[in-house]
Residue frames as a rotation matrix with the C-alpha (Angstrom) as fourth column:
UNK 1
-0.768 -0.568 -0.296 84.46
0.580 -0.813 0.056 -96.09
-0.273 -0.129 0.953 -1.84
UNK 2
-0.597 0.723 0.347 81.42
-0.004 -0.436 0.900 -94.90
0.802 0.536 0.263 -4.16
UNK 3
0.376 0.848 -0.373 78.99
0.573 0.104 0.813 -95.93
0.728 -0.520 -0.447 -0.85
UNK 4
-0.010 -0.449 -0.894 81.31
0.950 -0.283 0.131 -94.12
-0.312 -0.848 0.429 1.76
UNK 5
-0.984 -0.083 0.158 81.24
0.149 -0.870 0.470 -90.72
0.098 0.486 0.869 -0.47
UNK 6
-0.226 0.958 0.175 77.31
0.237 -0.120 0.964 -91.09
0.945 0.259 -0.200 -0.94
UNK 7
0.530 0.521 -0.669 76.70
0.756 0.067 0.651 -91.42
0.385 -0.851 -0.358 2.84
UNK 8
-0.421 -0.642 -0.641 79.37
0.820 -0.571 0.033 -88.87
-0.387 -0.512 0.767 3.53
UNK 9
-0.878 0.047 0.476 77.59
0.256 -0.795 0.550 -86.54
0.404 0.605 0.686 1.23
UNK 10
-0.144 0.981 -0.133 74.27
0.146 0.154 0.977 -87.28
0.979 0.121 -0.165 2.70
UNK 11
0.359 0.124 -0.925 75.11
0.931 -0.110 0.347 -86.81
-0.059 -0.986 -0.156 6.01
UNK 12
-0.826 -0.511 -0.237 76.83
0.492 -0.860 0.137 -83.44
-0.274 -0.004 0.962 5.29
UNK 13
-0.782 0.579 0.233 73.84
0.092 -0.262 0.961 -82.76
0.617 0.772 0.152 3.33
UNK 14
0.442 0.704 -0.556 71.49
0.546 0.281 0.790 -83.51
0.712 -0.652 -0.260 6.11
UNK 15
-0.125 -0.496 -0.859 73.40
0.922 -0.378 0.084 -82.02
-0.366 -0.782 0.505 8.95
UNK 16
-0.929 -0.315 -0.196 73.41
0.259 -0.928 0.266 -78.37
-0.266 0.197 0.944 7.01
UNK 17
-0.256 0.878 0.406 69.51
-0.178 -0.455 0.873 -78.14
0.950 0.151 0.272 6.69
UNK 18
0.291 0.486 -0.824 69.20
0.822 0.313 0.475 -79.17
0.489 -0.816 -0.308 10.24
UNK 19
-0.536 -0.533 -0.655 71.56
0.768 -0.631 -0.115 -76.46
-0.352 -0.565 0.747 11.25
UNK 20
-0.810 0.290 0.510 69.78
0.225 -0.650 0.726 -74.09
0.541 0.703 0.461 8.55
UNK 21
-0.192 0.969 0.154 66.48
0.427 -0.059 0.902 -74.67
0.884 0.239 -0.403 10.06
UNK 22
0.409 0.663 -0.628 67.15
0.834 0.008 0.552 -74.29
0.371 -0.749 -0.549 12.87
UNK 23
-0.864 -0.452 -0.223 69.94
0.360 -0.863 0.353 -70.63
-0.352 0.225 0.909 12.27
UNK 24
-0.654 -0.167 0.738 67.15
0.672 -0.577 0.465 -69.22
0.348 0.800 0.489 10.44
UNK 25
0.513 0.858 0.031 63.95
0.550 -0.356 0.755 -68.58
0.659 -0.370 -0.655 12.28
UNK 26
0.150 -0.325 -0.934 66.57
0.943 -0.237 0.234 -67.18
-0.298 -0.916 0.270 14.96
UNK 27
-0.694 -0.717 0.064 67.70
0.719 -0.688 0.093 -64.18
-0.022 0.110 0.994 12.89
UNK 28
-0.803 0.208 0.559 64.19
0.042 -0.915 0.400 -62.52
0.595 0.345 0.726 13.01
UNK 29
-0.278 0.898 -0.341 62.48
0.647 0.438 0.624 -63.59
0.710 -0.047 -0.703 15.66
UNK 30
-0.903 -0.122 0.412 60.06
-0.161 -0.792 -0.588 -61.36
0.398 -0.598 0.696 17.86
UNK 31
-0.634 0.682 0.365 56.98
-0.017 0.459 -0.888 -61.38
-0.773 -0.569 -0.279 19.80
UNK 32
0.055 0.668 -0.742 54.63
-0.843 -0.367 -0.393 -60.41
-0.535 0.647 0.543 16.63
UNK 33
-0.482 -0.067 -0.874 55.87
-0.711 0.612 0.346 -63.54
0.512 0.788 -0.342 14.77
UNK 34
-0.853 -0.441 -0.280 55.25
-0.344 0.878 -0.333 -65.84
0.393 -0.187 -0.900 17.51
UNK 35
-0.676 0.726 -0.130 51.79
-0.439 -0.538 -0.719 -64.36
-0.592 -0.429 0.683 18.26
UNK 36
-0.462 0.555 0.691 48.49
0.873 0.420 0.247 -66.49
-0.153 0.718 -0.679 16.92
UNK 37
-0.826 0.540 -0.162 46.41
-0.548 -0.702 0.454 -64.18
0.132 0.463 0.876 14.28
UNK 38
-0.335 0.940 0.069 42.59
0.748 0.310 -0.587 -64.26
-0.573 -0.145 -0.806 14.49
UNK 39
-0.048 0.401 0.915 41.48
0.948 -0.270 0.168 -62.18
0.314 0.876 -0.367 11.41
UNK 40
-0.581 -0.461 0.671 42.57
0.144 -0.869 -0.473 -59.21
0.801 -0.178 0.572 13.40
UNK 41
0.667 0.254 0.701 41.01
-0.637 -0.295 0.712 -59.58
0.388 -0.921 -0.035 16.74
UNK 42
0.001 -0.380 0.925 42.40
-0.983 -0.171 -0.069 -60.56
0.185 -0.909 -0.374 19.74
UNK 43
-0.568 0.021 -0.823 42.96
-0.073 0.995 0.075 -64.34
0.820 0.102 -0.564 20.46
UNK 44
0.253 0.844 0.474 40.18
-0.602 -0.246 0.759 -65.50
0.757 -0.477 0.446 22.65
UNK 45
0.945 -0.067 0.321 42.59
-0.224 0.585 0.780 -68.32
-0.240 -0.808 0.537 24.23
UNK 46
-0.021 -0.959 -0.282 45.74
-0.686 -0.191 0.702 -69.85
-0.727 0.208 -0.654 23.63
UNK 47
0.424 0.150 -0.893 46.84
-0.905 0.028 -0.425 -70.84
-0.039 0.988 0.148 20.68
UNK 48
-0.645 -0.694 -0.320 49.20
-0.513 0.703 -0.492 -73.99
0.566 -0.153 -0.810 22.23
UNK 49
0.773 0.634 0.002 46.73
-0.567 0.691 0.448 -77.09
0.283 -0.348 0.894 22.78
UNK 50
0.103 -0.395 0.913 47.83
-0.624 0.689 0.369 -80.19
-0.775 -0.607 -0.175 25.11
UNK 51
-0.073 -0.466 -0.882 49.45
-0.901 0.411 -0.143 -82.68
0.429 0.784 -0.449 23.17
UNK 52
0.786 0.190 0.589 48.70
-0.523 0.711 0.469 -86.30
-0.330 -0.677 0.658 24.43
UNK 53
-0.118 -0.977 0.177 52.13
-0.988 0.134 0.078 -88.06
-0.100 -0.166 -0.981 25.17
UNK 54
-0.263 0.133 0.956 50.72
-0.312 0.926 -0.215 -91.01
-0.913 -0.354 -0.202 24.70
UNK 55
0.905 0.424 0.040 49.18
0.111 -0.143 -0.984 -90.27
-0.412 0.894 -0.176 21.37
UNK 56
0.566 -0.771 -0.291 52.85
-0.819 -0.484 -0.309 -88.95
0.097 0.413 -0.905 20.31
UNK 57
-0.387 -0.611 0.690 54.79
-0.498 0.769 0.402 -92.30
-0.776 -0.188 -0.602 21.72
UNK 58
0.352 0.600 0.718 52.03
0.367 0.618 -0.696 -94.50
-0.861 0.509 -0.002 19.06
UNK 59
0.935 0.073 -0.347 52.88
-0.268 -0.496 -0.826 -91.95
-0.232 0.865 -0.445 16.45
UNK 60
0.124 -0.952 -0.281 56.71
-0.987 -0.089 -0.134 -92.17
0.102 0.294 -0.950 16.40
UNK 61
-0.584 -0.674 0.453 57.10
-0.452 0.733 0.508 -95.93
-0.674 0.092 -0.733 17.03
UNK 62
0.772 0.494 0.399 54.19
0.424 0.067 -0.903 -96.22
-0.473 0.867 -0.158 13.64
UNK 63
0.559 -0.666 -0.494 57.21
-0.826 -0.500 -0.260 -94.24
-0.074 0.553 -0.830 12.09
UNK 64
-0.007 -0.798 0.603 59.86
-0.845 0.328 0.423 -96.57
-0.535 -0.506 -0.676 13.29
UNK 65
0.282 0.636 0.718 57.64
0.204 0.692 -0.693 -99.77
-0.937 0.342 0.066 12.30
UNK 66
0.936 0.336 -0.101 57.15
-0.057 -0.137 -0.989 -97.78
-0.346 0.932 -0.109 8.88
UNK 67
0.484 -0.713 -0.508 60.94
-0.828 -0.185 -0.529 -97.08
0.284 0.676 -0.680 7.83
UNK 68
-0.441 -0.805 0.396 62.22
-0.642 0.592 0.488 -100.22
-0.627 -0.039 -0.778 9.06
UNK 69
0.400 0.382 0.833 59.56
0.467 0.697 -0.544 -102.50
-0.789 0.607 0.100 7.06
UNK 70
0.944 -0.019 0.328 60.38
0.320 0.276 -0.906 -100.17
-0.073 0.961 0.267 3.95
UNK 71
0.487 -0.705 -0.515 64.37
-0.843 -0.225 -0.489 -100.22
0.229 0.672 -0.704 4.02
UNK 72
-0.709 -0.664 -0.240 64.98
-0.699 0.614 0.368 -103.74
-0.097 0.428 -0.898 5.18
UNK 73
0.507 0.764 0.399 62.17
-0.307 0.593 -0.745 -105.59
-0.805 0.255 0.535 3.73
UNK 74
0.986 0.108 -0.128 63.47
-0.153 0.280 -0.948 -105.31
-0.067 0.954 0.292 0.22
UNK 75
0.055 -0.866 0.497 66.96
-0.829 0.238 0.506 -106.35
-0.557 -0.440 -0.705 1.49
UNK 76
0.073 -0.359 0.930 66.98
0.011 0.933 0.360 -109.95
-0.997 -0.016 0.072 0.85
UNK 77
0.679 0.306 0.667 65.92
0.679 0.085 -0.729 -109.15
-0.280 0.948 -0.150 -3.05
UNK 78
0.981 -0.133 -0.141 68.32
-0.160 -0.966 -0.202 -106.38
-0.109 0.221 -0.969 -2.99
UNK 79
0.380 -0.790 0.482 71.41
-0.646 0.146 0.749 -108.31
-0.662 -0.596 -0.454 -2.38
UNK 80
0.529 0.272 -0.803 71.02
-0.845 0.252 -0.472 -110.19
0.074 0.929 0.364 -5.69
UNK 81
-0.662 -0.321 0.677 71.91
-0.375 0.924 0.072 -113.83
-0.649 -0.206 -0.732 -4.81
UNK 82
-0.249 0.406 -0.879 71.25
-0.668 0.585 0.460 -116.31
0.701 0.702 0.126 -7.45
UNK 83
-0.871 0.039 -0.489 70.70
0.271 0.870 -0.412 -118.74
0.410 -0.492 -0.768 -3.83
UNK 84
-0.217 0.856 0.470 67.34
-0.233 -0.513 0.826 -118.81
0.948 0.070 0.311 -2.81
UNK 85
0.188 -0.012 -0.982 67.76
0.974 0.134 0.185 -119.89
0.129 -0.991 0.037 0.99
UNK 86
-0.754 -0.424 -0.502 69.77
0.643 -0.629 -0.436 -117.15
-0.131 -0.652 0.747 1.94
UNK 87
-0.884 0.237 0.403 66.85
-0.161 -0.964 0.212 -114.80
0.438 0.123 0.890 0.37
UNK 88
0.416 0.876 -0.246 64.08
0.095 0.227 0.969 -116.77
0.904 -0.427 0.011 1.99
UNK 89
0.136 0.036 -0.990 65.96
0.886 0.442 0.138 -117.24
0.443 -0.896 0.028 4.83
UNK 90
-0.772 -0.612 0.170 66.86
0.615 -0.787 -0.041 -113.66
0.159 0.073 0.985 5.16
UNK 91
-0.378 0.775 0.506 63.43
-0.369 -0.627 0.686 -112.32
0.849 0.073 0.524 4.47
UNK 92
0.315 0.554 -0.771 62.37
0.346 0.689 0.637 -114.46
0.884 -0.467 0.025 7.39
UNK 93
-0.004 -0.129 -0.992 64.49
0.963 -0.268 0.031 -113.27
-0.270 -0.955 0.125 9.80
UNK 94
-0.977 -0.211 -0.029 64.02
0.199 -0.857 -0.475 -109.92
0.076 -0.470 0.880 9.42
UNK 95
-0.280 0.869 0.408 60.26
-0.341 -0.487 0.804 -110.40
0.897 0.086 0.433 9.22
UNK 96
0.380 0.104 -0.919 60.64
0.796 0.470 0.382 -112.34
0.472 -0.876 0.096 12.92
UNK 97
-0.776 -0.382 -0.502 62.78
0.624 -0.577 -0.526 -109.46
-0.089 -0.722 0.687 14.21
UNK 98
-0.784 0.559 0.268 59.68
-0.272 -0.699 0.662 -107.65
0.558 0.446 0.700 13.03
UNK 99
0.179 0.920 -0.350 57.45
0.029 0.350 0.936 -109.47
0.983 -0.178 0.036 14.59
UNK 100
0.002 -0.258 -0.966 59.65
0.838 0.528 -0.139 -109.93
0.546 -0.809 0.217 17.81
UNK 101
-0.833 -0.412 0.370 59.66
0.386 -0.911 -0.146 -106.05
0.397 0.021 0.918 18.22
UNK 102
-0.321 0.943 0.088 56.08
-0.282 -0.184 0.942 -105.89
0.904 0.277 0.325 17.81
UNK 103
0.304 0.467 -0.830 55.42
0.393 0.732 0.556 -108.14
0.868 -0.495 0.039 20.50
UNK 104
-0.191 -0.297 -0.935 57.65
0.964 -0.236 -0.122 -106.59
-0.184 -0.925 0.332 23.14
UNK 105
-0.934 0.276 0.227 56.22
-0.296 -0.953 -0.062 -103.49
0.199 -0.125 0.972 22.28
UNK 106
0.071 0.986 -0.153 52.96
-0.227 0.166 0.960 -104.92
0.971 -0.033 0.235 23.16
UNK 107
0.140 -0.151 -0.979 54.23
0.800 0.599 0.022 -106.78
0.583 -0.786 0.205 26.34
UNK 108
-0.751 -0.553 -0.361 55.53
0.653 -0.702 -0.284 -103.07
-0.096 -0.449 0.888 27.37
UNK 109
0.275 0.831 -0.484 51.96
0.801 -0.476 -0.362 -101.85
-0.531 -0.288 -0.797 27.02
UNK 110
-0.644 -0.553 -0.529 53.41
0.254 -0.807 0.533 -99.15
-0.721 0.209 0.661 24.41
UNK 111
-0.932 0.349 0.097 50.38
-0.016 -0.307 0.952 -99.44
0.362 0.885 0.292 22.31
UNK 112
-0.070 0.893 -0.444 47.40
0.990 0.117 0.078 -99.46
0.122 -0.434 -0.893 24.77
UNK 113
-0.388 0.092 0.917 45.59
0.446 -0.852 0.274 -96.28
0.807 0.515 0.290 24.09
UNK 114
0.694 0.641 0.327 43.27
-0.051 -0.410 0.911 -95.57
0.718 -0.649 -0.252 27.51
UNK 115
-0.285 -0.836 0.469 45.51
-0.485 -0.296 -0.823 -94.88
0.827 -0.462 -0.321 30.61
């Protein structure tokens, strides 16, 4: 009950700054805000550079990578078994589903940087 309240609180919690952020910028927005400054002259170009889509795909599955290694890595230790198989064996398979990820993101060419 105590974990179904926390996550209920956290998702409420989450869900109302997403809505916040994205209610607030709306209530004043005009062309002057959205305009780059240049120490009071004139912008000489635009201010919105190309974004490489390829660079962005490397970036978000280096996220992905990152928050699964650090919330179930410390799983098996987290589960407080007095049986060491289950925590060896545990830490194993999720460091194969790690690895097995890895690989088919490689096989899918999702980390090759030159086009």
């Amino acid at each position: 009950m105590n974990l179904l309240l926390t996550l209920l609180t956290n998702t409420t919690l989450a869900l109302l700054l997403v809505f916040i952020a994205f209610w607030l910028p709306q209530l004043n927005a005009y062309a002057e805000k959205t305009s780059p400054y240049e120490c009071g002259f004139d912008p000489m170009g635009s201010a919105r550079l190309p974004f490489s889509m390829k660079f962005f795909l490397v970036a978000i599955t280096f996220l992905l990578f990152d928050l699964e290694i650090a919330l179930l890595l410390p799983l098996p230790w987290a589960i407080q078994t007095n049986n060491l198989n289950t925590m060896l064996t545990m830490a194993l398979f999720l460091i194969s589903l790690l690895a097995a990820s890895l690989a088919y993101e490689w096989t899918q060419e999702g980390l090759e940087w030159a086009e």
